[in-house]
N, C-alpha and C positions, 0 to 999 in steps of 0.2 A: 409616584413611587417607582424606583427604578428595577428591574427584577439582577437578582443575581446572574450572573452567565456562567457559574459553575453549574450548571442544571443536570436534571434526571440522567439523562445521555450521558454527558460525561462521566457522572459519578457511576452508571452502569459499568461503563467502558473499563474507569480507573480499577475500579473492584474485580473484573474481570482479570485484567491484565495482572493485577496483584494475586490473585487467585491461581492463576496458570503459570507465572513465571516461577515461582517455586516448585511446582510440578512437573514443568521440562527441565528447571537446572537440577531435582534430584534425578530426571529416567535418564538425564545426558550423564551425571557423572556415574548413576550406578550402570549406565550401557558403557559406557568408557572403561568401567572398572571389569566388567562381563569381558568386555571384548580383550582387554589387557590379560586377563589372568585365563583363558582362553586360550592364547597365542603363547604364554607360558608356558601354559601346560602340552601344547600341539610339540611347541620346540623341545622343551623337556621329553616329551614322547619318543619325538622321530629322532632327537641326538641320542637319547639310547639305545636306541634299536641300530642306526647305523652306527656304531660303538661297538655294539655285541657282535656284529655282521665283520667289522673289522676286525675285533679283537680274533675269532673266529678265524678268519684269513690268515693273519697275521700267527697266529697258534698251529696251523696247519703247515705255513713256510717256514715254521720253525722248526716243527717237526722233521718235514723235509731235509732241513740243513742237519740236523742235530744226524738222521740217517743217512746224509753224504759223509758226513764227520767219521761219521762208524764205521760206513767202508771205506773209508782215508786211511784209518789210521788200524787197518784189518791185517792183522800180518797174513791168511790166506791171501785176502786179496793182493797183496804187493806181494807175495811171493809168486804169484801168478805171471809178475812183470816179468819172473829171472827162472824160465822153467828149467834152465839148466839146473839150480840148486833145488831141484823137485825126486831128483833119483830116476827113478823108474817110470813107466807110463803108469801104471799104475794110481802111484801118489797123485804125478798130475791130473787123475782122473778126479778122483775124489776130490783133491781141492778144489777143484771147476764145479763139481758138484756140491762141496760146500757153499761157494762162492754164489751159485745159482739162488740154493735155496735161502742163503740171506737175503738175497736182495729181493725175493720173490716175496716172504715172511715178510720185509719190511714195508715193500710196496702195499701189501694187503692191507695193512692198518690203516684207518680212520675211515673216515664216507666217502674223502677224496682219494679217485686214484691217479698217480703219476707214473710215470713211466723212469725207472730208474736201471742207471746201467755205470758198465765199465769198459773203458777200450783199453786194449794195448795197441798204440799205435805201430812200436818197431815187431810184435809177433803178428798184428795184424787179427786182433781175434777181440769178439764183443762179447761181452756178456749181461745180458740186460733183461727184467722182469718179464711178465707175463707177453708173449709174442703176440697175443689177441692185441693187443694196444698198440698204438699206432708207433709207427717206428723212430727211430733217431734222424733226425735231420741227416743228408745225403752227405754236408758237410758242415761239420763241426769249427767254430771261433776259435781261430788262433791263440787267442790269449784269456787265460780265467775271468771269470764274473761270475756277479751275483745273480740273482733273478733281472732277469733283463725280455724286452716283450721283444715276439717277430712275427710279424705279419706273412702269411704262409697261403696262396690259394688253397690249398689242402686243408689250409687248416693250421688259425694261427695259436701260438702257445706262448707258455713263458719257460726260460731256462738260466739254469745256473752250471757252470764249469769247474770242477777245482782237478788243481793236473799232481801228478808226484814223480820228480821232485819238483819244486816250485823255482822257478827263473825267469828272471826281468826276460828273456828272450823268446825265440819262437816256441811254441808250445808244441808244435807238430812234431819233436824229438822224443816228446813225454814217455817215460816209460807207463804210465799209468794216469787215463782221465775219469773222475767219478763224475758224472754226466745226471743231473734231478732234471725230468722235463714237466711241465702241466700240462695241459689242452686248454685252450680256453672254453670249451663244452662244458670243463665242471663247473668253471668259474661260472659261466651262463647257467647252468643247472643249477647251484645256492644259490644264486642270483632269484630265479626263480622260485627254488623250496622257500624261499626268504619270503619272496614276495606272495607268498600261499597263505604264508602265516601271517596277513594282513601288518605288511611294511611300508603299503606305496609301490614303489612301480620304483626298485631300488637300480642302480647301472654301475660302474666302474670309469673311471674317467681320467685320463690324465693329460693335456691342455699339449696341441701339438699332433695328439693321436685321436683314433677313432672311438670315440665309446664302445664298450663290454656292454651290451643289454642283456635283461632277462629274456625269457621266449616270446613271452607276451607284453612285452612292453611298448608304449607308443612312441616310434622311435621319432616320428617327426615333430611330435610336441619336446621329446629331449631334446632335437638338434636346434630349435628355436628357443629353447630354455639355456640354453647353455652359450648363446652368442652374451658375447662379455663376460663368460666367464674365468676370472683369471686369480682365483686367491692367492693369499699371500703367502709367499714363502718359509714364515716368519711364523708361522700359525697352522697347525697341524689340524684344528677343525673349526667350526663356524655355520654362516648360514647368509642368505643376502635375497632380497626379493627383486622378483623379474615378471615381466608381464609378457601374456602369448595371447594375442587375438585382445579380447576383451576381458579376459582374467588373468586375476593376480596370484602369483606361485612363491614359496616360500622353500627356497633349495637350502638343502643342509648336508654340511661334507666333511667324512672326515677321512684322513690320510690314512694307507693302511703302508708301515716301514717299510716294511718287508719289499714290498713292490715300488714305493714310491709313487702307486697310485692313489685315488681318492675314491673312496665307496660316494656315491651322493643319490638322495633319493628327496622327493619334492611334497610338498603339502596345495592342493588348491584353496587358497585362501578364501577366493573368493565363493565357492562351493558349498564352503564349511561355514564361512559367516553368512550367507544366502539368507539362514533361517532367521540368524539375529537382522539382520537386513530388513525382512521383511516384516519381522516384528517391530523394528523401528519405523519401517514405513508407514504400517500399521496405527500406529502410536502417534505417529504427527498429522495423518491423515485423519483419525478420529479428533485428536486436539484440534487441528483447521477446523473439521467439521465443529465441532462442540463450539469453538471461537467465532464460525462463520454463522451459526445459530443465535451464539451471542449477541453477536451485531447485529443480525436480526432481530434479535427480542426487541432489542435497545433502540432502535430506528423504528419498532411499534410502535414502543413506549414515548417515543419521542412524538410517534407524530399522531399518535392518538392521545395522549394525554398531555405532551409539552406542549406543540403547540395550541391546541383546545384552552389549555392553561394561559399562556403567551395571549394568546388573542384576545381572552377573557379579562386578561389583565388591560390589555390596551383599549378598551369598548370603556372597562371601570375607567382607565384615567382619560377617556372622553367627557363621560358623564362626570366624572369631579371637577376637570374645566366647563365645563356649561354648557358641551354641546350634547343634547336630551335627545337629538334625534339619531341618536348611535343606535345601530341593532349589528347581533350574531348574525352572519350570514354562514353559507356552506357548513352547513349544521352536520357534526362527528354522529358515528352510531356510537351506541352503550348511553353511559349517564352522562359524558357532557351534554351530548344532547336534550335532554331535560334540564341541566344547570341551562344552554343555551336558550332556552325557553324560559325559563324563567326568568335571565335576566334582561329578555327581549320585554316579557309582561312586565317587570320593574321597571325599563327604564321608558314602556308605553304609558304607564299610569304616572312616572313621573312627568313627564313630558307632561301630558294632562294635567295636572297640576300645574304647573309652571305652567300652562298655557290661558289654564284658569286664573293664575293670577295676575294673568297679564292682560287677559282681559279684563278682569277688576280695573286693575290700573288705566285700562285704557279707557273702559266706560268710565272712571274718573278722571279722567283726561278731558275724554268729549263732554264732562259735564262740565269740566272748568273752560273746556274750548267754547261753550256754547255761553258759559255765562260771560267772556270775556267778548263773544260774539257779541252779545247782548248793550257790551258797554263801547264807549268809543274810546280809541288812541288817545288821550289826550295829546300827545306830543307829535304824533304825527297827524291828528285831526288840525293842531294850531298851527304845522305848518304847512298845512294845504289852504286854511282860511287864509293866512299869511299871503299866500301865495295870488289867491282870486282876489282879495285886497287891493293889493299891489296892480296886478294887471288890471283892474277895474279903473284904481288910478292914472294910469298908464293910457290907458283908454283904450287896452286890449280885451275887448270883449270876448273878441273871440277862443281867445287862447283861456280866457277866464269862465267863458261856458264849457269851453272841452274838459278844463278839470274840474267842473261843477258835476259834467256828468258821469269823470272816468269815477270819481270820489263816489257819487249817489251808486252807481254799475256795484261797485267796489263792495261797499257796504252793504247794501240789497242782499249780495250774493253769501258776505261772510255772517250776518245776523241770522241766515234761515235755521231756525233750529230744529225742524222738523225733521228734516231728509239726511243720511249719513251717508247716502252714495249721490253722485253725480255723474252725469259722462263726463268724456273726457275734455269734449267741447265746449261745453259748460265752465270747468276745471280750466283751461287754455283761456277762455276769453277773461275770465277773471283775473286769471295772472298776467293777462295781458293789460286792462284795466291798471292794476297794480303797477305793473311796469312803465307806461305810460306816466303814471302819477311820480315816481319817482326819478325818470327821463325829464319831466319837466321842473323836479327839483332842483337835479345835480346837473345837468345837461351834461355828464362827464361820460358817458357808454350809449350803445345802443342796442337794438335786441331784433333777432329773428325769429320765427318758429314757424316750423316745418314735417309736419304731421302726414303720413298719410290717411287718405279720408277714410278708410275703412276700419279704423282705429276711433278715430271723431266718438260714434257713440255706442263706446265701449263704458260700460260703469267702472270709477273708480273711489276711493273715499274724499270724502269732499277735504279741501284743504290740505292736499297729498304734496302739490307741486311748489304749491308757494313758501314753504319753507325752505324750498330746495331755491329759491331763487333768491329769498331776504338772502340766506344764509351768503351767498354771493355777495348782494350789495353792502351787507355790513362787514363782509371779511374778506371776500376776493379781491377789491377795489380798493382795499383802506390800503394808503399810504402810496395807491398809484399815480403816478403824475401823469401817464398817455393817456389815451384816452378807448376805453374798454367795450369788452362784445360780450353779448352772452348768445348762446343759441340753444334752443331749445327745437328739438327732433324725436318725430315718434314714427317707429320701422318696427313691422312685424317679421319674426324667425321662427316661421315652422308653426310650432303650439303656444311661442311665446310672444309678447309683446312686450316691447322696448321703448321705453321715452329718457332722453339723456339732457342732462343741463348742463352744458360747455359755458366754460367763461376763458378770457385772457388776463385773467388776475395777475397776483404774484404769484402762484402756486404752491405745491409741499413739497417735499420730500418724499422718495418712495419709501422709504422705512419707516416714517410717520404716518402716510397712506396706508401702508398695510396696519399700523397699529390702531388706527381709526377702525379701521373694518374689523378687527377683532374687538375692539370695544364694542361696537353698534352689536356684532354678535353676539357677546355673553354680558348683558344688559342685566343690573340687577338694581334690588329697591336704590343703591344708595345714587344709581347715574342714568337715572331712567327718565330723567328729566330734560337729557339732551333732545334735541329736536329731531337728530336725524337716526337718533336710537328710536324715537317714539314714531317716525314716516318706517324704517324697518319692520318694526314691529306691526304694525296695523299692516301693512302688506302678506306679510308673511301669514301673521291670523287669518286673513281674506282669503288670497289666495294655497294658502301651503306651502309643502318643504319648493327649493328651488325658484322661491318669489322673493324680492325683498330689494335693497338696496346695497348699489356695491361705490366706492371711492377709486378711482385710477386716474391717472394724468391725461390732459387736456389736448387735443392735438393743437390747439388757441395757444398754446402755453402754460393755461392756466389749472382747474379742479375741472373733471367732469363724472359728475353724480348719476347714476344709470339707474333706473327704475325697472324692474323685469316681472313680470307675473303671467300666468298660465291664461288664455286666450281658446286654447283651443282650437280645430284645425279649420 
């Protein structure tokens, strides 16, 4: 019975893996959906707020312009430009004093303050808000503009120009310039107020110039954030990720008209998803764990009960081919160990039986050996009288007494039916006797034997060796035309003892040879009548497991049959 090799192991393994992979593809897509709707909503956050922060800026320079506009188009103020058409000192007092406090009134409003003024270039006279505030640049841009930036040791600002009257030419003729300036200190200050009211760490930016920072802002992770930053002109806000050291930043910008700058303020991404981060790690590192246990359970399972199972199963298909002398070895804890006990007690008592019955058989064996002892060959008794006959005629006495006596030796020795063991010597001379008788048959081989003497009288069952040797002359030689050897050698190894019967026959086959040997091993009623199943067997019962008969090729050429049984040291 062949076992499946889908087993316990796998099918753990397969259910496992079935078990978990729908587990990590829902935490994968619902962490993917976390982290997407997440970064949504961060973008959505920080592009409003720099939105509001612009719009804000943008609202304030509007402001601004909307009150240059006012004193553009002020008839005190441009009557200021032509004090002749003023009358008296007087008037032109008052109008300068009107003139002040507009622009002083106007400067006042909002949270931002600028510094707003008027010159007259050709009377040579300013007129400009609150004097605490830093003053007009030394010199003034020849030609109009809008908000435009200048970088100032002092102290840099932004500034817008409109002159009256307006001409493509030099400006420095102007009767009248309305002059809006900012500082960049306020810009820095919202920048700041902004950033209080939890925006990030917002700056001013515009690609060419120096960043606007808040007060507290980290200026060296902006200047490292801001390399490659170059958006598109095409696109007034957005956002684009950039990395500083080891983390990942998420810049968001948006243009503010008015200046032509860009408000931008950044997200650390990597900060923010830290926590999902480590909940994911979390999340796989318990699944490894849980999966790494898994596999542990399963390689328990495997090798406490698969293979215990496995093994169990290969001892049973021992014992259903015939070999009874199978036992559990390396015995498991828990219950196999008990199944392993039991089917060690199983297949002892079977054994026992079969060995029981083989002794039946064999004591009917020796009882039919004995009565067959008892009787003579007919056919090889008339050719040995044949034989003495003949040579009598012949007038070979001699040759006709030596097989009168190898024949008497011969039969003496196989009629005893008293004794079941014999030494080996004993066993040897007989087969010698025998061989002799059949030498002088066929005169076709010859024979040696070569025993060490300390083996001579060793007991073994009587009539062990001579079927190992027929077995030879009626099959080893048939059909040979040279002329054949047999040798027969007995060597001890160790606890064992070895007697081997070499012939120069025709010989087997090794793959016949070895099918031989498993026949003589798993011997049953219907082939138990072969002779070299029945020399196995009576071995084996005598001596024990590792006695018996084995079949391998000849170094002669031909069959050499090896007899092995325990001796002792």
């Amino acid at each position: 019975m062949r076992m499946n090799n889908f087993g316990i192991f796998t099918k753990v393994i397969s259910t496992l893996f079935i078990l978990l992979t729908p587990i990590l593809i829902l935490y994968a897509i619902s962490n993917r959906t976390s982290v997407n709707l997440l970064t949504d909503e961060i973008m959505k956050v920080k592009q409003n707020q720099i939105e509001t922060f612009a719009s804000q800026l943008d609202h304030t320079l509007l402001q601004l312009d909307t009150y240059q506009k006012m004193l553009y188009e002020s008839t005190d103020v441009r009557n200021l430009a032509y004090p002749d058409l003023l009358g008296d000192i007087l008037q032109k007092y008052r109008t300068v004093r009107t003139v002040s406090e507009e622009i002083n009134r106007l400067a006042g409003y909002g949270d931002w303050k600028a510094v707003i003024a008027v010159t007259y270039p050709k009377a040579d006279n300013v007129i400009k808000s609150n004097s605490s505030l830093n003053a007009l640049p030394s010199k003034l841009p020849d030609e109009d503009m809008l908000w435009q930036y200048f970088e100032d040791p002092a102290g840099s600002y932004f500034m817008e120009v409109l002159s009256y009257p307006r001409s493509s030419g030099s400006q420095a003729e102007a009767d009248m310039r309305v002059i809006v300036k900012m500082d960049v200190a306020e810009i820095n200050s919202a920048l700041s107020d902004f950033k209080t009211n939890g925006s990030g760490d917002p700056f001013l930016y515009q690609p060419g110039s120096a960043p606007i920072y808040n007060y507290s802002s980290d200026r060296a992770l902006i200047d490292e954030l801001l390399t490659g930053f170059n958006p598109d002109s095409s696109s007034s806000d957005g956002y684009f990720l950039n990395k500083a050291g080891e983390s990942s930043y998420q810049l968001h910008y948006k243009k503010v008209d008015s200046l032509g700058w860009y408000v931008v303020d950044y997200v650390p991404i990597t900060q923010i998803m830290a926590p999902i981060k480590r909940n994911q790690t979390m999340f796989y590192a318990i699944s490894s764990m849980m999966l790494f246990m898994a596999i542990v359970l399963a390689f328990v399972l495997y090798r406490n009960v698969q293979i215990p199972f496995r093994k169990l199963m290969q001892s049973m298909n021992l014992i259903e081919k015939g070999i009874y002398s199978s036992r559990m070895k390396d015995k498991p804890k828990g219950e196999f160990r008990f199944l392993y006990d039991r089917f060690n007690s199983m297949a002892s008592k079977i054994e026992a039986l079969i060995e029981d019955v083989f002794k039946e058989q064999l004591s009917s064996k020796e009882a039919t050996l004995k009565q067959l002892q008892s009787q003579i060959n007919p056919h090889f008794l008339y050719n040995t009288l044949a034989y003495i006959k003949s040579m009598i005629e012949l007038g070979e006495n001699e040759a006709a007494i030596a097989m009168t006596m190898n024949l008497s030796k011969y039969y003496r020795y196989t009629t005893k039916t008293g004794r079941k063991l014999a030494t080996l010597e004993e066993e040897l001379e007989m087969v010698a006797h025998y061989l002799q008788i059949n030498y002088s048959l066929m005169d076709g081989f010859e024979f040696e034997i070569e025993v060490e003497p300390s083996m001579l009288q060793m007991e073994v069952p009587r009539l062990i060796v001579q079927p190992l040797v027929e077995n030879v002359i009626l099959h080893g030689f048939k059909n040979q035309s040279g002329f054949g050897m047999i040798r027969i050698k007995g060597t001890r190894d160790g606890e064992f003892a070895r007697l081997t019967v070499e012939d120069s026959g025709i010989g087997i086959e090794t793959p016949a040879l070895d099918a031989m040997n498993v026949r003589i091993r798993t011997a049953n009623n219907e082939d138990i009548e072969s002779g070299m199943q029945n020399v196995h067997q009576r071995m084996k019962l005598l001596y024990g497991d590792g006695s018996g008969l084995i079949l391998r090729g000849s170094s002669l050429g031909g069959v050499c049959a090896e007899l092995s049984w325990k001796c002792g040291e």
